[in-house]
VOBA-1610 file (N, C-alpha, C; in pm, whole numbers, padded with zeros to 5 digits, always signed):
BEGIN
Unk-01376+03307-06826Unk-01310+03224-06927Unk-01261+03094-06862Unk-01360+02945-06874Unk-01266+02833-06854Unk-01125+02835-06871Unk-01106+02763-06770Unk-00916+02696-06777Unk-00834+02773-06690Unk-00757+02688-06695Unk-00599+02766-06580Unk-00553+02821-06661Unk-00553+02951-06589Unk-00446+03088-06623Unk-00324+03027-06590Unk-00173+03042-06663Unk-00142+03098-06797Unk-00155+02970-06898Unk-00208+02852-06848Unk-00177+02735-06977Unk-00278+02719-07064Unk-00410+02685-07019Unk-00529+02705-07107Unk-00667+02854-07158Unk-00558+02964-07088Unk-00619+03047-07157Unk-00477+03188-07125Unk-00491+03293-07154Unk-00372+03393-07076Unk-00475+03516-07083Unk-00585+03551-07129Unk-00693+03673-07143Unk-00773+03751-07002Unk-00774+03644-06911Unk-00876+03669-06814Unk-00784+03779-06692Unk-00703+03780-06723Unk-00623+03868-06626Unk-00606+04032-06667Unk-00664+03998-06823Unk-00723+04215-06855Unk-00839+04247-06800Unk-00944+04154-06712Unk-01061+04199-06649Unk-00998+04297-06490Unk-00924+04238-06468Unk-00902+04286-06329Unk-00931+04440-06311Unk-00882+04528-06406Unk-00832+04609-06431Unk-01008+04713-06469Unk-01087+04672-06550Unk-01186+04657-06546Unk-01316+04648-06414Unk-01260+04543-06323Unk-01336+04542-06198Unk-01318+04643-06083Unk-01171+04707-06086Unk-01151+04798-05976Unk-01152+04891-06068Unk-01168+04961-06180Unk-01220+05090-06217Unk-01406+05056-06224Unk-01459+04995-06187Unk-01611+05001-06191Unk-01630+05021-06049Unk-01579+04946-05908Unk-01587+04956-05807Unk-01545+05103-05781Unk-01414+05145-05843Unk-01391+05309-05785Unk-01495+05377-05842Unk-01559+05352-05940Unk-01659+05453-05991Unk-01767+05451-05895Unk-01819+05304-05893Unk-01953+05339-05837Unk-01885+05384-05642Unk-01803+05409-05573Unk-01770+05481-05465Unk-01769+05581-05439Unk-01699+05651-05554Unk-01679+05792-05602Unk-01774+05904-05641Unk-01933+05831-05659Unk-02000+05903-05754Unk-02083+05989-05631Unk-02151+06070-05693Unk-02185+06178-05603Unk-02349+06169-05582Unk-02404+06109-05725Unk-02506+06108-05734Unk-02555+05965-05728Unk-02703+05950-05704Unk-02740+05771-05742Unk-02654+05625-05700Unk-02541+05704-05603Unk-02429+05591-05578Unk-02470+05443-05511Unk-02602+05477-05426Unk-02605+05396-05299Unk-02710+05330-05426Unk-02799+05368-05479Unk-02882+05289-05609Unk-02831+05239-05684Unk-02730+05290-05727Unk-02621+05182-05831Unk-02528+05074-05741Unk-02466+05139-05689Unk-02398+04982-05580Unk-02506+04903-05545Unk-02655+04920-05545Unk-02767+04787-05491Unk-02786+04724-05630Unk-02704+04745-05737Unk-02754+04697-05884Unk-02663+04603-05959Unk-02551+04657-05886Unk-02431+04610-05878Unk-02353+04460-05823Unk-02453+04510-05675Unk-02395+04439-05535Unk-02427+04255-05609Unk-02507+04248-05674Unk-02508+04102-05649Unk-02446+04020-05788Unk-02339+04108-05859Unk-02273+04077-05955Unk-02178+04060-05950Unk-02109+04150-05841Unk-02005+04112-05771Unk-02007+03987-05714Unk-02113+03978-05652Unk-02137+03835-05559Unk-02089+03724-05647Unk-02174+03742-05744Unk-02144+03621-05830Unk-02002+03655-05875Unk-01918+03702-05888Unk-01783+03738-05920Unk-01698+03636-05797Unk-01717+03645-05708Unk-01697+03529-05604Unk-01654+03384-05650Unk-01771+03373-05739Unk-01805+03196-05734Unk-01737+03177-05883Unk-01698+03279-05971Unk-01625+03278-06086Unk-01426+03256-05986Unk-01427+03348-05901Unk-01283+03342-05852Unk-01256+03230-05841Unk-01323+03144-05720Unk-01280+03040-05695Unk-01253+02932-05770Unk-01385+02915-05896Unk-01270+02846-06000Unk-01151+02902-06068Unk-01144+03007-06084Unk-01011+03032-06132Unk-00899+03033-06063Unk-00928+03027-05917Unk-00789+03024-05796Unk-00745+02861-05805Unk-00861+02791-05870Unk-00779+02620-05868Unk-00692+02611-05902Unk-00609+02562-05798Unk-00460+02501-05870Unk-00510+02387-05957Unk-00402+02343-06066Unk-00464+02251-06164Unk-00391+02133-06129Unk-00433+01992-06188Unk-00425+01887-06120Unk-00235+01847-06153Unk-00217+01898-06253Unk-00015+01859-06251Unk+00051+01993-06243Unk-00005+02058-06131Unk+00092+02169-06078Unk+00179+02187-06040Unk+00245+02038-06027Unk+00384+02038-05975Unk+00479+02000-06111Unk+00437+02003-06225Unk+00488+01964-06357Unk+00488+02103-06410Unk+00464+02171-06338Unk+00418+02332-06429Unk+00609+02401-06462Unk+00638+02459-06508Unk+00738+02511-06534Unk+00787+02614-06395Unk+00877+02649-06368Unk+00872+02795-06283Unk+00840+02893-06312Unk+00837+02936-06444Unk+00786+03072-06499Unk+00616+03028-06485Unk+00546+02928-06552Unk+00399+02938-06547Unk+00394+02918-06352Unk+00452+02863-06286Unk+00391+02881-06126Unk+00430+03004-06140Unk+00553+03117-06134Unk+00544+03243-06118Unk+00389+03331-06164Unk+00344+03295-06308Unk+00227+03334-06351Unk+00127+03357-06290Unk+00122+03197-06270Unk-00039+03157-06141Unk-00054+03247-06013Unk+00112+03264-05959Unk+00091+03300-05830Unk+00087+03458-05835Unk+00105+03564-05982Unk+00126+03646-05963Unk-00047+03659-05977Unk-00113+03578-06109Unk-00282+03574-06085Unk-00323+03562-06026Unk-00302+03477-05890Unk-00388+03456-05771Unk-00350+03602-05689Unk-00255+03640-05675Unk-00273+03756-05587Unk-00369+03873-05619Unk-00300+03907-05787Unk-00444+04012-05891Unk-00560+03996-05816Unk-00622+03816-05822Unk-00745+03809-05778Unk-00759+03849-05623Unk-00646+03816-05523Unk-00637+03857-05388Unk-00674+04007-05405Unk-00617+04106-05469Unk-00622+04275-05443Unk-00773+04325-05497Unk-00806+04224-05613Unk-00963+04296-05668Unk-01074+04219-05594Unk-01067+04122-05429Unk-01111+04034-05352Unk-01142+04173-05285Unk-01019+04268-05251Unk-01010+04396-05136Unk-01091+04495-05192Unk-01079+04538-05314Unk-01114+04641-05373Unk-01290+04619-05377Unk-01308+04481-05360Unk-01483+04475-05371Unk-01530+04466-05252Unk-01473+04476-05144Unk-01529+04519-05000Unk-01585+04614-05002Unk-01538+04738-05029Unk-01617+04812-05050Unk-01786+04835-05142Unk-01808+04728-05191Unk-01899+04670-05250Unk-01972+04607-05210Unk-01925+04497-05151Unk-02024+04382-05102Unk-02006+04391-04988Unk-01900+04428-04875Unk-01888+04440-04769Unk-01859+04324-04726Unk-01935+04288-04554Unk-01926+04138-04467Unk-01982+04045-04574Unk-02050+04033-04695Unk-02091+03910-04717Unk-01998+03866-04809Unk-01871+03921-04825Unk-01761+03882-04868Unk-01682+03778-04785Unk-01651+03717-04668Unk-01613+03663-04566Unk-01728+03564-04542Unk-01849+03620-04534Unk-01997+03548-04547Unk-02000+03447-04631Unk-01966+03460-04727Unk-01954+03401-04848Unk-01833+03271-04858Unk-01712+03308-04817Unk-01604+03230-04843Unk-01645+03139-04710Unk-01669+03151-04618Unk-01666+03058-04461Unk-01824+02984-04486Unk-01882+03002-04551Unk-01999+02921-04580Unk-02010+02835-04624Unk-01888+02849-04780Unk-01917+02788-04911Unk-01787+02703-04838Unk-01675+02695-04750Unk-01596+02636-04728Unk-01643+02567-04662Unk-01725+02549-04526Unk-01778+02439-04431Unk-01857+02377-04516Unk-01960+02433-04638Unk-01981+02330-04723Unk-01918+02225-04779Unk-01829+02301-04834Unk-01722+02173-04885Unk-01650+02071-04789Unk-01625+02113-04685Unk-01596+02047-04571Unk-01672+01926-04526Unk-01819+02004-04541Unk-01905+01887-04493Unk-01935+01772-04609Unk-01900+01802-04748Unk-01879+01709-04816Unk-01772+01677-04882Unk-01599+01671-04797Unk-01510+01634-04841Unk-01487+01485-04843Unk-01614+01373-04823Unk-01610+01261-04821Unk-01661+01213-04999Unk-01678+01369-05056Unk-01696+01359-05192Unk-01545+01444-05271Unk-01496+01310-05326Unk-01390+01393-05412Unk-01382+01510-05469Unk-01510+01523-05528Unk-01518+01579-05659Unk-01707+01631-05625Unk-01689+01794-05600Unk-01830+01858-05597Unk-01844+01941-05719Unk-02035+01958-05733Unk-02104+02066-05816Unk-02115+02200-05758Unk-02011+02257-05890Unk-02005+02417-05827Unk-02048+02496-05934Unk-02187+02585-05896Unk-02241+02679-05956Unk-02193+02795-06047Unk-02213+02798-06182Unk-02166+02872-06266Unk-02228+02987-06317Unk-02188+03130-06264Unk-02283+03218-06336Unk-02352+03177-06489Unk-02473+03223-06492Unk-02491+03237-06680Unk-02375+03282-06747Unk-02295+03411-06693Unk-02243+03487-06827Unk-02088+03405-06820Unk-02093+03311-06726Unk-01953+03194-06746Unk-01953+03151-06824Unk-02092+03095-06883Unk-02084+02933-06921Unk-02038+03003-07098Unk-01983+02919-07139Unk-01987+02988-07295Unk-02070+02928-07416Unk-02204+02859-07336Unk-02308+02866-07461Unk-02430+02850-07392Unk-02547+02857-07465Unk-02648+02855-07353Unk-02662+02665-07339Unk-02602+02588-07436Unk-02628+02464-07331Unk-02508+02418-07213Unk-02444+02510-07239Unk-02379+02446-07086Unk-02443+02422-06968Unk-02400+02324-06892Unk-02431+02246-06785Unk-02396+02383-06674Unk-02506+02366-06562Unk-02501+02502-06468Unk-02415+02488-06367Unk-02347+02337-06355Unk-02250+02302-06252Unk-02141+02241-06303Unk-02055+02266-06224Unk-01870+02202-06317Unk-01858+02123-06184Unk-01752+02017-06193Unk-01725+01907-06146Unk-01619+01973-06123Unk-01595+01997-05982Unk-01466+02038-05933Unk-01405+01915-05830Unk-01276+01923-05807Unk-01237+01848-05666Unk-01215+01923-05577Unk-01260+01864-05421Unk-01277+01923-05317Unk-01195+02001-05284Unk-01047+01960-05248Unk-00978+01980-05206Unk-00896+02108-05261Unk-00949+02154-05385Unk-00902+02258-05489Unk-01016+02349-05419Unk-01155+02336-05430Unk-01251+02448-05350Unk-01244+02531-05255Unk-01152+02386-05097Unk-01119+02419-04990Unk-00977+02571-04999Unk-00878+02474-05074Unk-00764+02579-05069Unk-00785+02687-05119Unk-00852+02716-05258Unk-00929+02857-05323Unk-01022+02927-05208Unk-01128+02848-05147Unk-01180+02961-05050Unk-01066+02978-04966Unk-00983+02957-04907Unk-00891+02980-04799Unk-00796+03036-04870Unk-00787+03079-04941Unk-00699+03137-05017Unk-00756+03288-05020Unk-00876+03300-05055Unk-00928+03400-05098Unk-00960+03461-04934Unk-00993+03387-04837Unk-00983+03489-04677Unk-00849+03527-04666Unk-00801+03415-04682Unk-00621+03478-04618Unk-00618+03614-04698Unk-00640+03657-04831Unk-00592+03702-04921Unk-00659+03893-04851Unk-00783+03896-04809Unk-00883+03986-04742Unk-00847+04021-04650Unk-00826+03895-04527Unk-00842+03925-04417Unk-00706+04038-04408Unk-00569+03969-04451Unk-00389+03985-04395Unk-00426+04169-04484Unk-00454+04159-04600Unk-00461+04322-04634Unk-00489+04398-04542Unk-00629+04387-04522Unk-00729+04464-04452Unk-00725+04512-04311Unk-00610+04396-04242Unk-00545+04377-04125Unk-00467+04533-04115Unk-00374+04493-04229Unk-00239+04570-04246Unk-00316+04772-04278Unk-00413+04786-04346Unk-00364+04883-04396Unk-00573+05003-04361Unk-00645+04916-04500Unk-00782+05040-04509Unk-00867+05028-04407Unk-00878+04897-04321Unk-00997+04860-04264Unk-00995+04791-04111Unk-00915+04909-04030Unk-00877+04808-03866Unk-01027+04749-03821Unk-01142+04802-03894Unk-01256+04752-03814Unk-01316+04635-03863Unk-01225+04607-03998Unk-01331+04444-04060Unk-01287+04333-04000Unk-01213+04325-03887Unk-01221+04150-03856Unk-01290+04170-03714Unk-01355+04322-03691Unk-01444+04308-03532Unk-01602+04287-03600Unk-01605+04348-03719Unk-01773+04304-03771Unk-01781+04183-03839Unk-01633+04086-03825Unk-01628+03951-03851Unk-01627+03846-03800Unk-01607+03850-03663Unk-01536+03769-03578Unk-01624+03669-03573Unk-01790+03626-03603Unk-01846+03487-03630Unk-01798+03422-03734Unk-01775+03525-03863Unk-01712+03414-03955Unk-01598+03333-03950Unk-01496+03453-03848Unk-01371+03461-03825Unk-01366+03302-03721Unk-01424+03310-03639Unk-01481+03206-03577Unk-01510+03111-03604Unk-01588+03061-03732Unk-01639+02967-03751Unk-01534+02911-03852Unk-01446+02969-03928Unk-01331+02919-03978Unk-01224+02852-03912Unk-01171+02944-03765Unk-01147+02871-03723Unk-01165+02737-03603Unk-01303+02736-03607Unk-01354+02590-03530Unk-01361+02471-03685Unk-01376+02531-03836Unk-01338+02404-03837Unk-01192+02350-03927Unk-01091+02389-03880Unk-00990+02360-03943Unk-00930+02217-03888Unk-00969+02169-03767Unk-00960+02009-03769Unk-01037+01979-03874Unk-01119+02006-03912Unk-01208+01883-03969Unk-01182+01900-04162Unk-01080+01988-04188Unk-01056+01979-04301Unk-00933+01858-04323Unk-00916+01780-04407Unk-00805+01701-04454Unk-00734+01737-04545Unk-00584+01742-04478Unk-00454+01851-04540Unk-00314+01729-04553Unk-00408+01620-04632Unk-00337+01503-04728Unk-00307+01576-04811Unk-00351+01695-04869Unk-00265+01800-04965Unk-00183+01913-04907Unk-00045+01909-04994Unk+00088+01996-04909Unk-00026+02143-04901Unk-00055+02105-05087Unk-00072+02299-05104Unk-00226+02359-04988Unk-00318+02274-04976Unk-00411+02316-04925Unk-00362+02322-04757Unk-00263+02284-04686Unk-00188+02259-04606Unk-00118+02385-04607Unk-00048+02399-04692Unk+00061+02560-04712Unk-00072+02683-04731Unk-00155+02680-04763Unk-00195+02785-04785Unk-00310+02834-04623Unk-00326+02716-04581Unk-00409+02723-04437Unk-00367+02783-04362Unk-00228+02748-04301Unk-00130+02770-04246Unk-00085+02991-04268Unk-00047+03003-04396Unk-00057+03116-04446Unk-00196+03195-04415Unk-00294+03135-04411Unk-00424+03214-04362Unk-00409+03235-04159Unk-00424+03175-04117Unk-00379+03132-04029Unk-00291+03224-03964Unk-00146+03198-04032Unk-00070+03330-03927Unk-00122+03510-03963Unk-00213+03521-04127Unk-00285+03637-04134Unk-00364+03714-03983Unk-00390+03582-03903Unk-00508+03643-03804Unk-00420+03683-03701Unk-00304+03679-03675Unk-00229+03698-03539Unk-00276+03772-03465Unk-00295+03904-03523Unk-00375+04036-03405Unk-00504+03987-03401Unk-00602+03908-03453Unk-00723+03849-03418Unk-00742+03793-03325Unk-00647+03707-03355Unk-00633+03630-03246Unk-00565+03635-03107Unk-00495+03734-03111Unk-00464+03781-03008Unk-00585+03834-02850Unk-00697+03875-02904Unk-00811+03854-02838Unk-00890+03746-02872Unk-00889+03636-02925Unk-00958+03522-02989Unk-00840+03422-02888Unk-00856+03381-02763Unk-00760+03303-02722Unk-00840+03195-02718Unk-00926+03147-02734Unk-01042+03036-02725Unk-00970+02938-02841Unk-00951+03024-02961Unk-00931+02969-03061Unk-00789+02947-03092Unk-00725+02988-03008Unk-00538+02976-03044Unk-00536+02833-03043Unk-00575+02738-02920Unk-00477+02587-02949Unk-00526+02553-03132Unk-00637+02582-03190Unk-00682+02518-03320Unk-00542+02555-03369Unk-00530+02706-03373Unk-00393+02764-03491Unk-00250+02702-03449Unk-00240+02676-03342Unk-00106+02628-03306Unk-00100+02461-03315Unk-00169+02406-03333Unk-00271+02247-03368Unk-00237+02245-03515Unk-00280+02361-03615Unk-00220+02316-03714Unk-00084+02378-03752Unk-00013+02447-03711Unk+00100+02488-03734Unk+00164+02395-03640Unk+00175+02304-03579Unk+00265+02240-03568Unk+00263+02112-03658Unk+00091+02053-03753Unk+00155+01987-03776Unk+00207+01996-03936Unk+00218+02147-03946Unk+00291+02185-04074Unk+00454+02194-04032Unk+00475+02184-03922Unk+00648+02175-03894Unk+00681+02014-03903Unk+00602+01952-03831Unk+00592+01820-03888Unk+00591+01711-04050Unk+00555+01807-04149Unk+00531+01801-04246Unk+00585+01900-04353Unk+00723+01819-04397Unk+00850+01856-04456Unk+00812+01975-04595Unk+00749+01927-04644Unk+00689+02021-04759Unk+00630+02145-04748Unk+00620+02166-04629Unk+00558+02300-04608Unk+00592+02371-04435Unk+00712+02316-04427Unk+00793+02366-04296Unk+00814+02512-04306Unk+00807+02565-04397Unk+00799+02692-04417Unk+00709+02766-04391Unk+00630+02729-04431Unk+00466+02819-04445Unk+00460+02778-04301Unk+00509+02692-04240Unk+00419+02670-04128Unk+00538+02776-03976Unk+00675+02801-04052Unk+00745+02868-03971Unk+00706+03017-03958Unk+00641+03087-04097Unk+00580+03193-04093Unk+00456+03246-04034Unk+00378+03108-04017Unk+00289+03112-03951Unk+00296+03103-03823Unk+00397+03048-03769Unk+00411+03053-03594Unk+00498+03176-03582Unk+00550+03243-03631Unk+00615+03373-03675Unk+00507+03470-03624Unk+00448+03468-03674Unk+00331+03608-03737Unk+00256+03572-03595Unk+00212+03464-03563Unk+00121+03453-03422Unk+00231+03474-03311Unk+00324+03458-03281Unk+00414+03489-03194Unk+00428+03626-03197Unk+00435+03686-03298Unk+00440+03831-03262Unk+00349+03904-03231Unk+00220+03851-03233Unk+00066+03890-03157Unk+00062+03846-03021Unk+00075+03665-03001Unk-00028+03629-02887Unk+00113+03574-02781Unk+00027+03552-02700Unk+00211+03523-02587Unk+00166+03362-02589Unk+00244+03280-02671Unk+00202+03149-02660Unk+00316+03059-02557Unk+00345+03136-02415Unk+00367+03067-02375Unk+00340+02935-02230Unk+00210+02915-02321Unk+00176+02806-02268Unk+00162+02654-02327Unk+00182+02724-02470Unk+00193+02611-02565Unk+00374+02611-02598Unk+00464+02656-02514Unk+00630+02675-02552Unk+00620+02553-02570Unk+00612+02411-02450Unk+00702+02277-02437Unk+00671+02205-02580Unk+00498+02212-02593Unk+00480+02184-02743Unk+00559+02187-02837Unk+00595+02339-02873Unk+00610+02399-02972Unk+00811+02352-02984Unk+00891+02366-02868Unk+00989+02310-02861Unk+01051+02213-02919Unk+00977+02063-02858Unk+00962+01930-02884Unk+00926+01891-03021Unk+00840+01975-03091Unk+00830+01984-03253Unk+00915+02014-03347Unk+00981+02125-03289Unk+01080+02183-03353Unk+01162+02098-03365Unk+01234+02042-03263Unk+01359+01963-03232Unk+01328+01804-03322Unk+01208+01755-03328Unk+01163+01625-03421Unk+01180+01695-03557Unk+01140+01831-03584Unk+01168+01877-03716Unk+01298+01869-03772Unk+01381+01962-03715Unk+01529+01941-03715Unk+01590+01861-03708Unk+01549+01797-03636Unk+01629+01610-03636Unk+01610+01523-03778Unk+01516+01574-03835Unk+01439+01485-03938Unk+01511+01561-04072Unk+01532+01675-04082Unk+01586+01784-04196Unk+01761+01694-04153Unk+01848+01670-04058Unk+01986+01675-04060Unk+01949+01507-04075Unk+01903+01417-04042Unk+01906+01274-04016Unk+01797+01221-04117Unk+01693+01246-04245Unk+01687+01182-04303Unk+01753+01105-04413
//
């Protein structure tokens, strides 16, 4: 269903409910299971490329009321838990999927505004156009939204082994988080939040720590999202021993604080 959940539509959030009783079924079944999940598997897929437009934040999100941001953020998580529940479905090309379609966008964030592929059973007539005009920077934070959302579960609780049959994607996300532009707070706050998700990843991923501590500092730097970015050096501190990046991390702090009592 086009539009941002809760302002231009409020319906699309009774599917959820719908998607993880089809996934428990086809897990559960005793018979024909592994033939029906191959019938399945690539509907889900496309279930993917439906999320991410619906994880867009919309363009006056900061005009939104507190009750409709409460809404959004309680929808984006829905979509975070039925993201988990289809692992079991699609498996690695779930991660496959989000770190692909994100260095895409990456590699054309010199375009405001990209063509993003719409299942058939999206569009709501058969002449709709097969691509919607999205902005970049809404793509970027929705796929990164949707790893953080996988990875930090999966971390915590069903699956200690999905970020070792991940670690190229895991990888390749984070080699390119310089090269994303986080002129937006929210795509900025939500990086950051992905980010401190990997702590135990990264805890053997030391190649890749200065990237995470590179951008969490300069979310302490950057008043709007000093938060997200304190949770995020939080969560990696309690994994990796960063003290080789302390004097850094010090000297930031102290420009932070200076800037919160003295602007």
């Amino acid at each position: 269903m086009p539009g941002n959940f809760p302002i231009d539509e409020e319906s699309s959030d009774l599917t959820f409910v719908y998607w993880y009783s089809l996934q428990d079924t086809l897990l559960v079944m005793d018979q024909n299971s592994a033939e029906l999940q191959a019938i399945f598997k690539p509907i889900f897929v496309s279930l993917l490329e439906i999320f991410v437009i619906k994880l867009n934040l919309p363009d006056n999100y900061d005009e939104w009321s507190d009750e409709e941001k409460e809404r959004l953020r309680c929808y984006r998580i829905d979509i975070g838990d039925t993201l988990v529940y289809m692992i079991g479905i699609i498996g690695d090309v779930m991660l496959e999927f989000v770190i692909n379609r994100l260095i895409q966008a990456v590699n054309e964030q010199q375009q405001n505004r990209i063509r993003w592929r719409l299942p058939d059973y999206f569009k709501q007539s058969a002449t709709d156009n097969d691509f919607v005009l999205v902005d970049n920077w809404k793509i970027q934070e929705a796929l990164i939204y949707m790893m953080q959302s996988v990875v930090s579960e999966l971390n915590e609780s069903c699956s200690p082994d999905f970020t070792n049959v991940n670690d190229s994607n895991l990888i390749a996300f984070m080699d390119v988080l310089p090269r994303i532009s986080y002129a937006n707070k929210h795509i900025l706050s939500t990086t950051l939040l992905a980010v401190g998700s990997l702590g135990s990843w990264l805890e053997v991923h030391q190649d890749v720590l200065p990237n995470a501590i590179s951008l969490c500092l300069l979310g302490l730097k950057t008043e709007s999202v000093t938060q997200s970015a304190s949770f995020a050096l939080k969560d990696i501190i309690n994994d990796c021993d960063l003290s080789s990046f302390g004097e850094q991390i010090l000297s930031t702090c102290q420009v932070s604080v200076s800037f919160i009592f003295f602007k």
